[in-house]
N, CA and C atoms as an extended XYZ file, in Angstrom:
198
Properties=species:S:1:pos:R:3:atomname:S:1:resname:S:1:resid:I:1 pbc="F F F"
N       -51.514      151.658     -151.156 N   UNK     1
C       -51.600      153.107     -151.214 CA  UNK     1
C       -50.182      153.678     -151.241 C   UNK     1
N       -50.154      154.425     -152.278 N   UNK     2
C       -48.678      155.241     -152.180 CA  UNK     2
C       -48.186      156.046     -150.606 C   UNK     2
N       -47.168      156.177     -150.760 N   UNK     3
C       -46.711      157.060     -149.549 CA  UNK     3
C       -46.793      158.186     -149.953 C   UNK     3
N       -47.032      159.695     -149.066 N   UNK     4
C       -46.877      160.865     -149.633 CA  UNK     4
C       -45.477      161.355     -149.345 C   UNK     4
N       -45.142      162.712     -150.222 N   UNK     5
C       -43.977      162.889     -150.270 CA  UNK     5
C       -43.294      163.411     -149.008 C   UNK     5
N       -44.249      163.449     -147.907 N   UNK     6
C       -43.785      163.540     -146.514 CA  UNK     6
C       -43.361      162.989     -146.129 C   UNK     6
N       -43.991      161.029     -146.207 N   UNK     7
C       -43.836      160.038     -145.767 CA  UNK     7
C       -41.889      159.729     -146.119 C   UNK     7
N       -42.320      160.115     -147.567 N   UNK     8
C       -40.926      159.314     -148.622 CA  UNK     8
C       -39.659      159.712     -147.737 C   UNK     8
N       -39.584      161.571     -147.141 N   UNK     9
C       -38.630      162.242     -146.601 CA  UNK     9
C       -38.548      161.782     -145.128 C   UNK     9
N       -39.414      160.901     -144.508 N   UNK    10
C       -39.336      160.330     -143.588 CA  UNK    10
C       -38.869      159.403     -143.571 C   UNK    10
N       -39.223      158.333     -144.475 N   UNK    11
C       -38.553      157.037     -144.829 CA  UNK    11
C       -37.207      157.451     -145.292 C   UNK    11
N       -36.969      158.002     -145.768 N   UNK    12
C       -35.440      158.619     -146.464 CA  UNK    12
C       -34.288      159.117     -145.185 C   UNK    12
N       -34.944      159.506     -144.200 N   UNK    13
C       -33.960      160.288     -143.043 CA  UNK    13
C       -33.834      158.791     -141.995 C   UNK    13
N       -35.083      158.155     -141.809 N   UNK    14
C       -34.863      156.388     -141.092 CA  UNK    14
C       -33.575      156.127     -141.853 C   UNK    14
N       -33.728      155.821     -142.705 N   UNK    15
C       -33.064      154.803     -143.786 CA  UNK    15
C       -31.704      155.794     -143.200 C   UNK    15
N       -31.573      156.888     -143.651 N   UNK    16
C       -30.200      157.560     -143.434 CA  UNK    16
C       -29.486      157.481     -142.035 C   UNK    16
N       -30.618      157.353     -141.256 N   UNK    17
C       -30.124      156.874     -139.995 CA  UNK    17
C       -29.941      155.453     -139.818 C   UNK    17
N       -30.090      154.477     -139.971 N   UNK    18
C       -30.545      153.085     -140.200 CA  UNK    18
C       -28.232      152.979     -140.717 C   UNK    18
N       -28.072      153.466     -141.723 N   UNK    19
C       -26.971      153.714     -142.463 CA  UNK    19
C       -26.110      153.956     -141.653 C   UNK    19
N       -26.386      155.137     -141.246 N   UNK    20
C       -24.924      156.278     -140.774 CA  UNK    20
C       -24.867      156.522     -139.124 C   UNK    20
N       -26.063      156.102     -138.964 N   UNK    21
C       -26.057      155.820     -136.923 CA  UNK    21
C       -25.577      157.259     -136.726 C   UNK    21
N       -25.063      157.380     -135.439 N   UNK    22
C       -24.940      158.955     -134.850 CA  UNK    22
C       -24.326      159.407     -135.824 C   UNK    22
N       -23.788      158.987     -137.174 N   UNK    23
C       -23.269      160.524     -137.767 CA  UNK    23
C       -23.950      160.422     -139.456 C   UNK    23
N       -25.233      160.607     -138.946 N   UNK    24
C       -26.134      160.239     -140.123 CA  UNK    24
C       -26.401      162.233     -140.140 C   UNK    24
N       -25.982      162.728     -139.431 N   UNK    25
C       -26.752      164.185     -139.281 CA  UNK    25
C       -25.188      164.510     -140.071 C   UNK    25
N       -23.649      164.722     -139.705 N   UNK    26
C       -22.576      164.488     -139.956 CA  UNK    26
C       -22.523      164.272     -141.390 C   UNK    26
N       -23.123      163.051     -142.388 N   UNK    27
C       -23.045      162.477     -143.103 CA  UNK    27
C       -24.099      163.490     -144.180 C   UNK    27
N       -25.234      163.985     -144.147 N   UNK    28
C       -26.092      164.862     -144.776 CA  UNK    28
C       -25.372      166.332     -144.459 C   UNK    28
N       -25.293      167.052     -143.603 N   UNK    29
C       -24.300      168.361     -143.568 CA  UNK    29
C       -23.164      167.838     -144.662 C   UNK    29
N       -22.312      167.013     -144.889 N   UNK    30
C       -21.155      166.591     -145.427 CA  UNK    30
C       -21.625      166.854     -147.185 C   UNK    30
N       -23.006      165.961     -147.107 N   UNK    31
C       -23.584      166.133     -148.701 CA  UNK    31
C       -24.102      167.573     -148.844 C   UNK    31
N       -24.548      167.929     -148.102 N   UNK    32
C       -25.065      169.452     -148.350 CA  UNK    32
C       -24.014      170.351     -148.883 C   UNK    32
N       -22.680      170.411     -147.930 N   UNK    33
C       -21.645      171.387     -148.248 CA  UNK    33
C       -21.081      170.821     -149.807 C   UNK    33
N       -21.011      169.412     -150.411 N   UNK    34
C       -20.297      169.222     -151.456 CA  UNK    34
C       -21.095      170.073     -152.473 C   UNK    34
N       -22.586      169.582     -152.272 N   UNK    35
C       -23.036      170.176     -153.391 CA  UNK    35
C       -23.321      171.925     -153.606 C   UNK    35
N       -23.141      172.346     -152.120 N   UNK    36
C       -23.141      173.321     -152.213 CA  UNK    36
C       -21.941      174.058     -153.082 C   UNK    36
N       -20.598      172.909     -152.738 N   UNK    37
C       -19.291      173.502     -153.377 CA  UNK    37
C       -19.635      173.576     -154.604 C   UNK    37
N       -20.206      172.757     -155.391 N   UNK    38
C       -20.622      172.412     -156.787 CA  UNK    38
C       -21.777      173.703     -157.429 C   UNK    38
N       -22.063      174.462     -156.569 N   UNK    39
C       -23.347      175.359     -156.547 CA  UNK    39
C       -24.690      174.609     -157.264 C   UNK    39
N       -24.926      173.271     -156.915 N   UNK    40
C       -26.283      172.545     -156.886 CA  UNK    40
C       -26.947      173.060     -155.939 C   UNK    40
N       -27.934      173.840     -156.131 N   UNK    41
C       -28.557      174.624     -155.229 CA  UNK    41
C       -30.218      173.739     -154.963 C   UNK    41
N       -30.132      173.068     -155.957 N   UNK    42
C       -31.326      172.072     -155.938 CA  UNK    42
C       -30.840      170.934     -155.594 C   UNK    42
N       -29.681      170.605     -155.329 N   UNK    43
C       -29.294      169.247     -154.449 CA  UNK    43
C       -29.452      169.462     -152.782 C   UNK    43
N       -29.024      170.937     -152.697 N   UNK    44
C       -29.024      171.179     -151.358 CA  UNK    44
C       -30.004      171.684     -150.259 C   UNK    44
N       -31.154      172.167     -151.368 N   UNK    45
C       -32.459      172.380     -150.838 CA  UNK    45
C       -33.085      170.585     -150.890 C   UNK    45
N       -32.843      169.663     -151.620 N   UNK    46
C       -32.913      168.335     -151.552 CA  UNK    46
C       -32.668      167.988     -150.792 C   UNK    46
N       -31.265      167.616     -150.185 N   UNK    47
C       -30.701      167.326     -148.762 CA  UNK    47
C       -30.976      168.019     -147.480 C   UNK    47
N       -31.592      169.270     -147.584 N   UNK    48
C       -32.068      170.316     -146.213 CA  UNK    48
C       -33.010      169.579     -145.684 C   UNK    48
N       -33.858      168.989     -146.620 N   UNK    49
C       -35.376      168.136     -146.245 CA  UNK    49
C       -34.936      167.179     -145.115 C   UNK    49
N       -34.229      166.332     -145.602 N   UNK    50
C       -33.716      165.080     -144.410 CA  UNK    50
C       -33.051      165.708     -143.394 C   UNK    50
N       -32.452      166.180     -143.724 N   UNK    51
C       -31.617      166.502     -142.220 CA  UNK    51
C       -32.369      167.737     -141.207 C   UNK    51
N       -33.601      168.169     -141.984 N   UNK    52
C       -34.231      168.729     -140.843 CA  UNK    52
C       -35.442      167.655     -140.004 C   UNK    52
N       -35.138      166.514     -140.973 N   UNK    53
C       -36.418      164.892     -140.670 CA  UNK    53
C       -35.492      164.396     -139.466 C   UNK    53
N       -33.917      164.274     -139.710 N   UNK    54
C       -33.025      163.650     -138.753 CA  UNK    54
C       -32.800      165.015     -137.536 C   UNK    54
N       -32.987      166.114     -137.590 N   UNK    55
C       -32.971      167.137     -136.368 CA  UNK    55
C       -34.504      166.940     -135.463 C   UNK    55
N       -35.279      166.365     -136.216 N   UNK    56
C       -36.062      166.212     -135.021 CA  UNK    56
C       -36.048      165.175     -134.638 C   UNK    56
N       -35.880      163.860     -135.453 N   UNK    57
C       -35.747      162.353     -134.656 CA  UNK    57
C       -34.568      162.548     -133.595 C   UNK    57
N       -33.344      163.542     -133.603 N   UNK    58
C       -32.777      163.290     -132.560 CA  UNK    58
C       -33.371      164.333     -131.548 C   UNK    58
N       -33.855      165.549     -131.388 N   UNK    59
C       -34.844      165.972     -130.677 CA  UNK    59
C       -35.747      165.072     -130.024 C   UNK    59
N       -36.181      164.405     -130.577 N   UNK    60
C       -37.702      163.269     -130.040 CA  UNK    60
C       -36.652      162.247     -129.316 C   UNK    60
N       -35.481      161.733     -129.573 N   UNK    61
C       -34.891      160.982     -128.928 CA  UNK    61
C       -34.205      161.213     -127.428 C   UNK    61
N       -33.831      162.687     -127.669 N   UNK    62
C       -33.417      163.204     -126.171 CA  UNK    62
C       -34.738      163.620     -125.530 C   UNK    62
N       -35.995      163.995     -126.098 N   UNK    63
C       -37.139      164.606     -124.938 CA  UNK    63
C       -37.393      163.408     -124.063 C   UNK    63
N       -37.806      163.671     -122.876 N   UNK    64
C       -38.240      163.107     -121.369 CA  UNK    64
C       -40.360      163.269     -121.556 C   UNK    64
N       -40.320      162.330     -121.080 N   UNK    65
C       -42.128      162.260     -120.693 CA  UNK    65
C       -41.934      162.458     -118.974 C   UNK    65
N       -42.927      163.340     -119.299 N   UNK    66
C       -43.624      163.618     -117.752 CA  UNK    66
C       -42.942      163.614     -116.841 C   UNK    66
């Protein structure tokens, strides 16, 4: 079964973390601003996806249970 394109942006922000370890968030802001310099405005709504996938994996990583 295919993955959906939720899944893909999930697998895509792992993987980016998997890569770039704590400065995997660092490393996507970094791509965002180039292309922003470039005015790829569809690269950077591209790259917003992951790094709002990697703002909550590190959210979920600092929350406490119970």
């Amino acid at each position: 079964m295919p993955m959906t394109q939720d899944q893909e942006r999930w697998a895509e922000a792992l993987a980016i973390e998997r890569l770039h370890g704590g400065r995997a968030m660092a490393w996507v802001l970094g791509r965002i601003e180039a292309l922003r310099a470039k005015g790829d405005s569809l690269g950077v709504e591209r790259f917003t996806i992951p790094a709002a996938r990697l703002e909550q994996l590190q959210v979920g990583q600092h929350s406490t249970v119970g």
